[in-house]
N, C-alpha and C positions, 0 to 999 in steps of 0.2 A: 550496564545492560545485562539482566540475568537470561541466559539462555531457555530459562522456561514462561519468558514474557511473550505477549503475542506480539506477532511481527506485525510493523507499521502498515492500514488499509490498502495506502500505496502499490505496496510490494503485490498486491496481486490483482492490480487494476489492468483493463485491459488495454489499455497505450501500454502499462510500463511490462504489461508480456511480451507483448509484439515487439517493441523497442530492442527487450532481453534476449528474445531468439532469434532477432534479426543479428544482431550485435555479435551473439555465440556464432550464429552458421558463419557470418561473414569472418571472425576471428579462426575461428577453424580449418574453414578455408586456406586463408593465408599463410598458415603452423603448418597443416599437411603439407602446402605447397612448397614450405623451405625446410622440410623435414625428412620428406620422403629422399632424397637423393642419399639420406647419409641413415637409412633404413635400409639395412638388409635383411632382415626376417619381413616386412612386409611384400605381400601381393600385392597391393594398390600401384596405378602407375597408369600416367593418362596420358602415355606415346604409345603402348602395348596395348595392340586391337586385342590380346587373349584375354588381359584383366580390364580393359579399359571400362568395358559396359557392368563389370565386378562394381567395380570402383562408383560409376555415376548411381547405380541400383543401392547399392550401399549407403553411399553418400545424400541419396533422395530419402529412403529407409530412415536410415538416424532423423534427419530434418525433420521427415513427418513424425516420426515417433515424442521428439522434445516439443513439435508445435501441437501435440494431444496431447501430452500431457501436461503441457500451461494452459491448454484451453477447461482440462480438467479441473485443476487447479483455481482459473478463474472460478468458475462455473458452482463450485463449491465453494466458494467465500463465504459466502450466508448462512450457511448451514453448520458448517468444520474450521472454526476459531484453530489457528494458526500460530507455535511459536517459534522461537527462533532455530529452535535445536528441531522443531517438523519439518523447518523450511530444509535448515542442510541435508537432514536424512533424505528427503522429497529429491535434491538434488545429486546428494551423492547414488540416491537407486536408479535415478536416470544411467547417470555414467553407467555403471556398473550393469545394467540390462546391455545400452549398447556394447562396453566390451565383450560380456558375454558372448553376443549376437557374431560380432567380429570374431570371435576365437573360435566357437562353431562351425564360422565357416572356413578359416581360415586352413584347420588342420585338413580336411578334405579336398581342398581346392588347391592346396599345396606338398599336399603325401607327404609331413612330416613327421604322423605317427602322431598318438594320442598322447603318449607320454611329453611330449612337448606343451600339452595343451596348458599344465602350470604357469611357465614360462612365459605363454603366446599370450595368456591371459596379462600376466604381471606384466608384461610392456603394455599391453593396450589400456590397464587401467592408469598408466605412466602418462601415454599420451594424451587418457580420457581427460585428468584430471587439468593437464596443460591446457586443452583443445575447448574444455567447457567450465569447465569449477573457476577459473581465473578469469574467462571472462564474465561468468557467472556477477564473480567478486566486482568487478570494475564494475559494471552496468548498477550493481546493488549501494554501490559507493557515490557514484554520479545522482543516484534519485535520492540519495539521501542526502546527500549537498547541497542539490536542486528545493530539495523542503524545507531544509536548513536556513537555506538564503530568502526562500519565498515567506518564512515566517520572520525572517529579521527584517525584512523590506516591508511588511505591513507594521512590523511592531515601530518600525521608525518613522513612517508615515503618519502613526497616528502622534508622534511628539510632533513630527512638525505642523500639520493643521492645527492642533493646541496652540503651540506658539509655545510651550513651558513646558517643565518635567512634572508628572502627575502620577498619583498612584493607578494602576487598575482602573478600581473603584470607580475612582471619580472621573472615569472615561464620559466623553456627552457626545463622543463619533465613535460608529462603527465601522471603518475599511476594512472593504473586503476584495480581494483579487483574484482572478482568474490563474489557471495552474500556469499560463507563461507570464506571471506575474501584472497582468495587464487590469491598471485599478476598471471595476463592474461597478461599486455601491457605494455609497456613502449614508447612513443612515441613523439618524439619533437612535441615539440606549434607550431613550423613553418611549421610543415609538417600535423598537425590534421586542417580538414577543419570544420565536424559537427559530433555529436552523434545525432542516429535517436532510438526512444523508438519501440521496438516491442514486445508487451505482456511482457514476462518476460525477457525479454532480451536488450541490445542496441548493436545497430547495429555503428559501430568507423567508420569513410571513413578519410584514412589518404593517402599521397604520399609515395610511399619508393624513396630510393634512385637514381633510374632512371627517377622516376619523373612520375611513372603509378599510377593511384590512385586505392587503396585498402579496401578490407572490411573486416572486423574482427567482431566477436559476442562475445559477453559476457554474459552470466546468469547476469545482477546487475539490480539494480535502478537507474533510472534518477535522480531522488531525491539525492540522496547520491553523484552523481556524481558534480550535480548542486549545492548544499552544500557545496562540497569539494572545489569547485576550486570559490567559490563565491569574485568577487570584482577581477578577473582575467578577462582575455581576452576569454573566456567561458561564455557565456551569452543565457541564455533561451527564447526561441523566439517562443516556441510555445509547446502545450503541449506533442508534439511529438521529437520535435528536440533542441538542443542547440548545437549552431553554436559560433566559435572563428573568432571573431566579426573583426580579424586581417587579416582577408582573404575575406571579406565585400570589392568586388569592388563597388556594385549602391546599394542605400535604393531605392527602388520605390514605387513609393502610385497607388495604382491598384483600381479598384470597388470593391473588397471586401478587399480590407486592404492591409498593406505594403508587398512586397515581396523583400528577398535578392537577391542580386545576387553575385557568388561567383569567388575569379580568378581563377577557373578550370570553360572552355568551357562545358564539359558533367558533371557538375553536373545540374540539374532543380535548378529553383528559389526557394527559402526556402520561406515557408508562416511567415508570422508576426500574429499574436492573440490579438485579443485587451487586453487582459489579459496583456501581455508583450510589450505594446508598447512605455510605456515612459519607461521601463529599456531599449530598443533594440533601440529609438533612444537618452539618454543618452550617451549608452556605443559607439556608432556610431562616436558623435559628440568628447569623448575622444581620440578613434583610429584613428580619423583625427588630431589631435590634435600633437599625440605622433608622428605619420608621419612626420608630418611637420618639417624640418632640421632648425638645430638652428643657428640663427644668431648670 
């Protein structure tokens, strides 16, 4: 995992913010609470009516301050591609504002002279990092395990409906589940045209049996989906959509980049992303390949 990858969609979905700053305030909480006895440079202290309303104003402060900036953070997903070394910077300037904020006020509220303020600084980024960057670390480790297992539970799911070990390729079901792993779909390869990403959810356009094409939503990951069915006829072609590349009538090269086109007349042309464009025309030039009847 090179640090200048972008970090998984996941990581800035809005369950897995909320989830993260619940987890930090409540982790926090708890550290301050068995920490502060054996603090003696801190003010905080919630028996002493002098600092006690310090401490709750503080303590609301910080809370509001990390739950704007994950809302920012969300809110910005679309726009500011994210990697891993943004994500820690992003988290370590959190810390680092609120101790700040804490040593500001600290030297005044406490008359211990400025010169201290080195000091008052370097314990609170001590605590910062214990109080949030750790539980930071846990919460980013649980959702990464949590995807981990949601794509091994679909990729075994589909051995077992087969009944046999298959390549990819020659998948003839698509499973697809919901983020608490709860199977939503089941749906032939021949009849799934693309999955389209929309916020927390993908949007399936599959044909039924009459041959009308259809839309189906799921709560999941594109990530997990794209994972699941990797080295298949499911191939990602843009940060929004992955198209089953078997339903690929024309590649076309347009002014801004390749566009599919699909054998359903009302679907629109799928965009190509330079990001994805030697996997989408790899996987192109194999599906012509497989076409082709055997002499």
């Amino acid at each position: 995992m090179a640090i200048t990858n972008q970090i998984p969609d996941y990581f800035r979905e809005k369950y897995q913010l909320i989830y993260t700053v619940t987890f930090a305030a409540f982790f926090s909480i708890v550290f301050l609470l068995l920490s502060l006895p054996f603090s003696h440079n801190s003010w905080m202290a919630l028996g002493n009516s002098k600092f006690f309303a310090f401490t709750v104003l503080f303590a609301a402060g910080s809370l509001t301050f990390v739950a704007l900036s994950r809302y920012l953070m969300y809110r910005t997903r679309k726009v500011l591609r994210m990697t891993y070394l943004g994500y820690v910077a992003w988290c370590i300037a959190e810390v680092i504002i609120i101790c700040l904020a804490y040593s500001f006020i600290t030297v005044p509220i406490t008359g211990i002279g400025w010169d201290q303020f080195p000091k008052t600084l370097g314990n609170a980024l001590l605590y910062g990092v214990i109080s949030l960057i750790i539980p930071y670390i846990l919460a980013g480790m649980y959702f990464a395990l949590q995807d981990k297992n949601q794509t091994i539970r679909l990729m075994n799911y589909g051995n077992v409906v087969l009944d046999e070990n298959v390549l990819p390729s020659r998948l003839e079901k698509i499973t697809l589940f919901d983020n608490s792993g709860n199977l939503k779909l089941v749906v032939s390869a021949s009849s799934l045209y693309y999955l389209e990403s929309d916020d927390n959810y993908i949007i399936v356009r599959y044909t039924d049996s009459r041959g009308d094409l259809k839309r189906y939503m799921i709560r999941s990951k594109m990530k997990t989906v794209e994972e699941s069915f990797r080295g298949s006829s499911l191939v990602r072609c843009h940060r929004k959509y992955l198209v089953n590349m078997d339903k690929v009538k024309v590649l076309r090269k347009e002014k801004d980049g390749y566009e599919l086109d699909l054998d359903n007349d009302t679907i629109p042309p799928i965009p190509v992303s330079k990001t994805y464009e030697g996997n989408v025309l790899a996987s192109f030039n194999n599906s012509l390949l497989s076409r082709q009847p055997v002499k």
